[in-house]
Every structure is written in C-alpha cells, then in structure tokens.
C-alpha beads as a LAMMPS data file, in Angstrom:
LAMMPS data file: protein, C-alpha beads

231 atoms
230 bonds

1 atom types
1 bond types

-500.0 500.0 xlo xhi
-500.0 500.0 ylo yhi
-500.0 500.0 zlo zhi

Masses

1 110.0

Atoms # bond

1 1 1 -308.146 -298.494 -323.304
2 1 1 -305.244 -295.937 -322.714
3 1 1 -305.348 -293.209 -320.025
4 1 1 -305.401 -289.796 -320.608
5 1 1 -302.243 -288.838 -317.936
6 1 1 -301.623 -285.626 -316.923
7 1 1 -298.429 -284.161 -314.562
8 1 1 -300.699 -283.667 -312.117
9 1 1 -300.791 -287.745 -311.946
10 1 1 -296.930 -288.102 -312.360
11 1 1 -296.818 -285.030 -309.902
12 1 1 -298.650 -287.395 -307.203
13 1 1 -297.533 -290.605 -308.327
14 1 1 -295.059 -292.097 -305.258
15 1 1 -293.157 -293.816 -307.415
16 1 1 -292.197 -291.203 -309.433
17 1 1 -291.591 -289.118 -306.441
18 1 1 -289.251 -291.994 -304.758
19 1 1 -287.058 -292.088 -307.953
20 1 1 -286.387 -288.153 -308.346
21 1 1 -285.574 -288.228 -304.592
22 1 1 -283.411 -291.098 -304.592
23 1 1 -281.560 -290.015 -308.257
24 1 1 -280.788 -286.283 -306.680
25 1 1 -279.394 -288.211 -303.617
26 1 1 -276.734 -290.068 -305.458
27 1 1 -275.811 -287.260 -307.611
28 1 1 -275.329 -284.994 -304.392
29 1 1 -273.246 -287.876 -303.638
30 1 1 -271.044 -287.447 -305.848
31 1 1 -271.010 -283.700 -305.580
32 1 1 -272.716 -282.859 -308.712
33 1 1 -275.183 -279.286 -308.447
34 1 1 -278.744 -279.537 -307.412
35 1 1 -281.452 -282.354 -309.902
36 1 1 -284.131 -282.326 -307.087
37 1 1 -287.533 -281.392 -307.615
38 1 1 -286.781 -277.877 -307.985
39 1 1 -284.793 -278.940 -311.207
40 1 1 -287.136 -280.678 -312.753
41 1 1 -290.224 -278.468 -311.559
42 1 1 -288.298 -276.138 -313.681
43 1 1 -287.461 -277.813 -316.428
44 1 1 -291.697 -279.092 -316.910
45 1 1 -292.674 -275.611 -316.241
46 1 1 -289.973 -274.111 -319.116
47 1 1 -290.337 -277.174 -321.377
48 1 1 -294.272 -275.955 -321.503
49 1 1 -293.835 -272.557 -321.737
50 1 1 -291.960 -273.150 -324.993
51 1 1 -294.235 -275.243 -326.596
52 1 1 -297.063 -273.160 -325.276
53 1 1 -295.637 -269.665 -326.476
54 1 1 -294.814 -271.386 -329.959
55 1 1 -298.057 -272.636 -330.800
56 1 1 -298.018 -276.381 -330.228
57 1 1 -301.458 -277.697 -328.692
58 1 1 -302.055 -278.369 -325.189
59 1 1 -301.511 -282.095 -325.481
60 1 1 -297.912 -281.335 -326.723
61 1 1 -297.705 -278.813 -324.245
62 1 1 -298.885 -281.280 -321.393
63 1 1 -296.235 -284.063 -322.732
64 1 1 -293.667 -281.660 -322.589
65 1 1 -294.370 -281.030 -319.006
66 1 1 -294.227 -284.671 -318.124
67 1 1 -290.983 -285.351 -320.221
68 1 1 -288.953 -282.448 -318.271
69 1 1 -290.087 -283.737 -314.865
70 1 1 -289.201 -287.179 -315.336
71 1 1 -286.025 -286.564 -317.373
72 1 1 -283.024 -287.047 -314.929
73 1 1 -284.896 -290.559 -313.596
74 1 1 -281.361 -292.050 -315.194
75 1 1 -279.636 -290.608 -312.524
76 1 1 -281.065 -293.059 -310.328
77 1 1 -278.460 -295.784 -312.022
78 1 1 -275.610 -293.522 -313.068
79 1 1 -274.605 -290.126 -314.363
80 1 1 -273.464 -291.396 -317.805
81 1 1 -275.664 -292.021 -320.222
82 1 1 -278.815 -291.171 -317.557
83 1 1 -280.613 -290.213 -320.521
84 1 1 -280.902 -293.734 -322.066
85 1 1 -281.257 -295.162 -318.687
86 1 1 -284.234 -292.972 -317.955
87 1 1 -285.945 -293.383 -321.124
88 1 1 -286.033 -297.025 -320.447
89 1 1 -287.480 -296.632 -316.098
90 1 1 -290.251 -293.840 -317.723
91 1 1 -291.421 -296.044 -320.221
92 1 1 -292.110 -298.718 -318.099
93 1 1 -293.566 -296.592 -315.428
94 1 1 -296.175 -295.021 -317.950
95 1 1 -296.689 -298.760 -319.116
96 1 1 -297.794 -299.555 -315.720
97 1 1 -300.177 -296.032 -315.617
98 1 1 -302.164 -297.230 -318.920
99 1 1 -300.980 -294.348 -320.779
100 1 1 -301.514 -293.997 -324.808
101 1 1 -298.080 -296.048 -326.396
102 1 1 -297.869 -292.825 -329.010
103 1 1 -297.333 -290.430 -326.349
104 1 1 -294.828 -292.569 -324.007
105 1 1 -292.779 -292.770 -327.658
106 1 1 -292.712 -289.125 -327.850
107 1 1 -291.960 -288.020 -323.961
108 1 1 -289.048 -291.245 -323.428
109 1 1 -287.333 -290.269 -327.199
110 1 1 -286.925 -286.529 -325.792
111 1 1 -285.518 -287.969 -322.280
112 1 1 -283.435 -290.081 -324.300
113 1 1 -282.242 -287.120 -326.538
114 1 1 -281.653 -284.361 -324.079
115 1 1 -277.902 -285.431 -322.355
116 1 1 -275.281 -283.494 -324.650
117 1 1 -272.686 -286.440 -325.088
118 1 1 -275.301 -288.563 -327.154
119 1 1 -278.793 -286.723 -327.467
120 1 1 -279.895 -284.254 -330.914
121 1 1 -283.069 -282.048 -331.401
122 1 1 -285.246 -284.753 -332.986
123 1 1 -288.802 -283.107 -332.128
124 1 1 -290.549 -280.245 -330.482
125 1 1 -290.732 -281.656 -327.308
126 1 1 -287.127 -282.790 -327.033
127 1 1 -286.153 -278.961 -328.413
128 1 1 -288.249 -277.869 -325.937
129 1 1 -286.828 -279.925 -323.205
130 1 1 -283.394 -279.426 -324.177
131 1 1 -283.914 -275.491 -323.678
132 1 1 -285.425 -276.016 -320.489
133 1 1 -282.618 -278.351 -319.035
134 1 1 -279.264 -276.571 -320.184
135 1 1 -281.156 -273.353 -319.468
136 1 1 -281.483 -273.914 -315.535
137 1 1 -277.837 -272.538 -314.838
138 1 1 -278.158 -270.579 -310.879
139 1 1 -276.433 -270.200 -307.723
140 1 1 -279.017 -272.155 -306.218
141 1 1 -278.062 -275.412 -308.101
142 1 1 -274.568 -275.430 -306.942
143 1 1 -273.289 -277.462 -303.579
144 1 1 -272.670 -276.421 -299.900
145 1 1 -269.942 -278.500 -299.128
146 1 1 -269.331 -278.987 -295.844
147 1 1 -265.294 -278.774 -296.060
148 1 1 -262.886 -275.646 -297.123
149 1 1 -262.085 -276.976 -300.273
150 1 1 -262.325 -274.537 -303.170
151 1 1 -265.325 -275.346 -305.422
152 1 1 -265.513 -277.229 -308.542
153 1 1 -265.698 -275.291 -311.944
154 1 1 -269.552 -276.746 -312.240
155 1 1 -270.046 -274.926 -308.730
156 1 1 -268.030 -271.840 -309.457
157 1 1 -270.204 -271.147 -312.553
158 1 1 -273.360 -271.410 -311.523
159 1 1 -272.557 -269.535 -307.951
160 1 1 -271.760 -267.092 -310.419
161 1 1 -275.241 -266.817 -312.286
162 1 1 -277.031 -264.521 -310.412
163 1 1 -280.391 -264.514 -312.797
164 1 1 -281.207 -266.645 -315.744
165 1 1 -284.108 -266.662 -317.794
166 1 1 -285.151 -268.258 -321.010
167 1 1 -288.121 -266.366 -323.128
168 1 1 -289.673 -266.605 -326.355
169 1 1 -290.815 -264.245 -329.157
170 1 1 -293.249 -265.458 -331.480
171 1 1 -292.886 -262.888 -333.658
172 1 1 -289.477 -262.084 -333.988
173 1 1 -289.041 -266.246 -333.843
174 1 1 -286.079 -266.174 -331.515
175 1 1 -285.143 -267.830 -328.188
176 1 1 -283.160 -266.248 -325.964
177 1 1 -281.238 -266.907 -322.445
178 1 1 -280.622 -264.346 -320.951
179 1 1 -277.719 -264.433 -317.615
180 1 1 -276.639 -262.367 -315.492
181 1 1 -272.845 -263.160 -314.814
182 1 1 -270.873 -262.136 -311.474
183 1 1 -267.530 -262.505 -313.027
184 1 1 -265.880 -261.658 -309.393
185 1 1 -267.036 -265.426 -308.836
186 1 1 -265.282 -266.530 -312.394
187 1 1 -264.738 -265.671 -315.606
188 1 1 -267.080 -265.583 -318.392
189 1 1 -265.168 -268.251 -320.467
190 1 1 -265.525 -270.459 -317.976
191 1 1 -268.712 -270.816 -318.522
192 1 1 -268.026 -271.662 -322.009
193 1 1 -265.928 -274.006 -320.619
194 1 1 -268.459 -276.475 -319.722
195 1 1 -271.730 -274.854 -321.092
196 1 1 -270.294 -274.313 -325.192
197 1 1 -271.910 -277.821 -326.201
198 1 1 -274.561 -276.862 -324.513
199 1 1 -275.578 -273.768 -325.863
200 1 1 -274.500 -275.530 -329.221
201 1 1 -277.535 -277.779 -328.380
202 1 1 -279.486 -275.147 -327.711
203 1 1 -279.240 -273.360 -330.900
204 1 1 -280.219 -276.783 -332.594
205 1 1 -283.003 -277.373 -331.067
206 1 1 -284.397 -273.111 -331.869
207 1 1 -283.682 -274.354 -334.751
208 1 1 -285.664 -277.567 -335.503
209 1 1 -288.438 -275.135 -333.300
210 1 1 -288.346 -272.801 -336.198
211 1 1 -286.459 -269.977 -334.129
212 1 1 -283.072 -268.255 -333.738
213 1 1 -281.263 -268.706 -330.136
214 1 1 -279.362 -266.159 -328.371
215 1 1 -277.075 -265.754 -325.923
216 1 1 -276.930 -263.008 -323.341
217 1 1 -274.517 -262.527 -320.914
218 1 1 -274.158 -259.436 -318.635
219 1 1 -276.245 -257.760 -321.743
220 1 1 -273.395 -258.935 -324.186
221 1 1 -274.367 -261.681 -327.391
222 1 1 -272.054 -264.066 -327.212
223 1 1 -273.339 -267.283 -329.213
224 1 1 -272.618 -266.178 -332.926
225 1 1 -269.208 -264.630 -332.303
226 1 1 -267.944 -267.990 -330.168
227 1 1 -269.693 -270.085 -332.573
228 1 1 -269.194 -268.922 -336.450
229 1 1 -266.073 -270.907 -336.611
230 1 1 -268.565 -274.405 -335.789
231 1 1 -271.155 -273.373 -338.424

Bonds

1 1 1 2
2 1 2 3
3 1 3 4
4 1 4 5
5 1 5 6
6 1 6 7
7 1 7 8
8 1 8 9
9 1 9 10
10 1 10 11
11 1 11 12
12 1 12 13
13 1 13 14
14 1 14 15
15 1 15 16
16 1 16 17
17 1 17 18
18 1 18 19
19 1 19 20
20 1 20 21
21 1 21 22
22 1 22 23
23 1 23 24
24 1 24 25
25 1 25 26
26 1 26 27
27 1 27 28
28 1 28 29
29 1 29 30
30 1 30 31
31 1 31 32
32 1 32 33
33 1 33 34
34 1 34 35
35 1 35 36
36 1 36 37
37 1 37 38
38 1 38 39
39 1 39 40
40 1 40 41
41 1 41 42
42 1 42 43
43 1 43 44
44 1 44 45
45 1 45 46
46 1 46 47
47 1 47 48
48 1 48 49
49 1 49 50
50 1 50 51
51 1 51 52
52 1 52 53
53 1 53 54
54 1 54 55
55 1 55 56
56 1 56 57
57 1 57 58
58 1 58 59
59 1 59 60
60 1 60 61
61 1 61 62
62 1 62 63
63 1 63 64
64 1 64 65
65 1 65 66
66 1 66 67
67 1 67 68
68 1 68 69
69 1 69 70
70 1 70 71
71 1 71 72
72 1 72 73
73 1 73 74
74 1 74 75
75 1 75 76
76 1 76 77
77 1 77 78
78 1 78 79
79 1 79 80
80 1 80 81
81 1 81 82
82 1 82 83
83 1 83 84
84 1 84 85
85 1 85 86
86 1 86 87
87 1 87 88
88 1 88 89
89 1 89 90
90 1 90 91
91 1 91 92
92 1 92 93
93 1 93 94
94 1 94 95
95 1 95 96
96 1 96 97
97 1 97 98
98 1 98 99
99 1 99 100
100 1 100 101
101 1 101 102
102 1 102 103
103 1 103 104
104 1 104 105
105 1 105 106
106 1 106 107
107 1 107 108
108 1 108 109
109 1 109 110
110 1 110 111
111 1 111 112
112 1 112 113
113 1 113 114
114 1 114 115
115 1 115 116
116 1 116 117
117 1 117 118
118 1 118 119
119 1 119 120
120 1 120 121
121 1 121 122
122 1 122 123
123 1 123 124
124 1 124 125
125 1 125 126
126 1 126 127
127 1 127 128
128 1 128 129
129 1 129 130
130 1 130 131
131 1 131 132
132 1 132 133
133 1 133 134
134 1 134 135
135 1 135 136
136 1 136 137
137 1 137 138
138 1 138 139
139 1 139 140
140 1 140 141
141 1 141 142
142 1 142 143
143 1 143 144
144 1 144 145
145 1 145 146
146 1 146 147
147 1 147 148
148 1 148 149
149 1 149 150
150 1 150 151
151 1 151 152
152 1 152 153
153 1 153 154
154 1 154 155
155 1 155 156
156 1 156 157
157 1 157 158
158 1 158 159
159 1 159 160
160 1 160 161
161 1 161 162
162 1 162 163
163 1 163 164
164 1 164 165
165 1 165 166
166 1 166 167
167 1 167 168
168 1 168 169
169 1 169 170
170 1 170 171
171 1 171 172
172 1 172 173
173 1 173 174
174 1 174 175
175 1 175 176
176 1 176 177
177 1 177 178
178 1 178 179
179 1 179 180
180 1 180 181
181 1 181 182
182 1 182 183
183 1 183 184
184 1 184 185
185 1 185 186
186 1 186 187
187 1 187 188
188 1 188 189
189 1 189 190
190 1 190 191
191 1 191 192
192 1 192 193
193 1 193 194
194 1 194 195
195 1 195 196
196 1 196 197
197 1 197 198
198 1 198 199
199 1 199 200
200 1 200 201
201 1 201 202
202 1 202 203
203 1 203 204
204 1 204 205
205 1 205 206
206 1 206 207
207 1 207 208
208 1 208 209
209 1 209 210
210 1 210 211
211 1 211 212
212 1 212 213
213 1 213 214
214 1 214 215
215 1 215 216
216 1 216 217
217 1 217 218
218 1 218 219
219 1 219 220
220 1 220 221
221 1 221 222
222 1 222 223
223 1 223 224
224 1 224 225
225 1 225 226
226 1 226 227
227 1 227 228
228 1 228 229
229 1 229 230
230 1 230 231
C-alpha cells in the first residue's frame, strides 16, 4: 500500500538532505549563486503559497511543496539539463519511501519542466514551481568570492535586488513579482539580460494557472512593453 508522504518526511529524510548539500556544493564550485536549502526552502514555501492562494486542495498544495524542495537534486550530476537529471534521482527516492506512483508522476514532471532551456507550464504544480524558482532573484543568492575579480553578470544582478516578492490576487487573477532594483549595482536591462526567458516562463505558467503575470521593477511594469513584440 502507498504512503501518504509529507515534506515534513522529505524535510527529515538524510538522503534527501545529503543530495541538496552535496548539489549546492558543486554549483558553488563552479561559482554559480546560492541552491542551498535556503533556495529550495523558498521555492516549497512559494510553490505552496500559489497553489494555496489559488484554490488547489491541500494535497496539491503539499506536492507542490515537495516538488520545489527537491527540484535542483540534478545539480548533484551537472548544471545542464539538472532538471531531467533530477526528475529521474526524485523518482527513485520516493520509490524507495512507498509513496502513491500518481503523485511521484506529478511532483518529478514539474522538476523535469521547470529549467528554462527545455521545461513548459504543463500543470499547476509545475506553474507553480516555475514562479517560485525564477522568482527567488536576491543579494543573498549571489557569491563572496574570495579574490578581487569583478563579479559575474548572474552576481551583479541579484546583488542588485534588494527585495523581491511574488503575491497573488485571487480576485483580480494576477501574479505579480514585485523587485526592488539598485541600479547603482547595474542596470535594469541587465536583468533582462539573463532573466527575459525567464519571466517569459513566468507569464506561461499565470497563464495555464488562470492568471495574468506582472512585472515590477523599482514600481515600473515592465513585462508587456519588453514582451508585445514575442506575443
């Protein structure tokens, strides 16, 4: 008989636990920003909160929460294509835990939909988790490194995100992310530069959720002017 698993299982699971350490090792390794635990702690507590705030039931909500905090596992192997890779560890892993074959299929096919290059909004809980990931965008994700050098473009953007937050309203049926942007760090358009695909995979997934996604910088919409020309 399947188990009914919760995060709080995969949250105290040391296997689990040994894989997110050991994938945000190699990716510090090779100087990409922060995809510890306070990543994905994030991206289970957002991925919820949008399912939750739209409606879905708390079984949703609860798979939600276990497919954003397992879904940079991939990493573990290699930055490309971590998404495919990931999907594959996490269903074995919840194999081995006894849980329900139905809800493994729906948490690994939104891990295996959520990396830009290759993923698409094919459910609510791979919208959801694909507004939680590209959402976490802070100064506190980017490296320290230890020489003079100057940062990276990845670094240099998200030193420059002072505040970020993603929110829903039911009623008006939007999604929003809101940042706040110190553009003495950078310039806005660099953050276009490496978040545009992004926040083009955002608005998919509001959309497949039923909703309309925004884009706030520094108080400023900037989605439907920098993306008419795509539509």
């Amino acid at each position: 008989m399947a188990k009914l698993i919760t995060l709080q299982d995969i949250e105290e699971d040391p296997v689990f636990l040994t894989l997110i350490d050991n994938s945000s090792t190699y990716l510090k390794m090779r100087g990409y920003t922060d995809h510890g635990l306070r990543h994905v702690a994030y991206v289970s507590r957002k991925t919820a909160q949008v399912l939750s705030e739209l409606g879905y039931d708390q079984r949703t909500v609860e798979l939600g929460a276990i497919a954003g905090y397992l879904h940079d596992l991939g990493n573990l192997l290699n930055r490309m294509h971590h998404s495919i890779t990931g999907a594959s560890i996490v269903y074995g892993e919840l194999r081995r835990l006894g849980m329900d074959l139905e809800e493994i299929c729906t948490i690994v096919t939104a891990i295996g939909n959520h990396e830009e290059e290759i993923g698409k909004a094919v459910s609510p809980v791979a919208s959801a988790l694909i507004l939680a990931d590209k959402s976490d965008a802070h100064r506190t994700r980017a490296n320290r490194r230890e020489n003079h050098r100057r940062p990276g473009i990845h670094d240099r953007v998200n030193l420059a995100i002072t505040d970020s937050q993603l929110y829903v309203d039911q009623e008006r049926k939007t999604i929003t992310l809101e940042i706040s942007f110190d553009q003495e760090i950078c310039q806005i358009m660099d953050f276009f530069e490496i978040y545009l695909t992004r926040m083009e995979m955002c608005k998919e997934a509001s959309t497949l959720l039923g909703c309309r996604f925004r884009l706030l910088i520094n108080d400023l919409e900037f989605l439907g002017q920098l993306t008419s020309s795509l539509d």
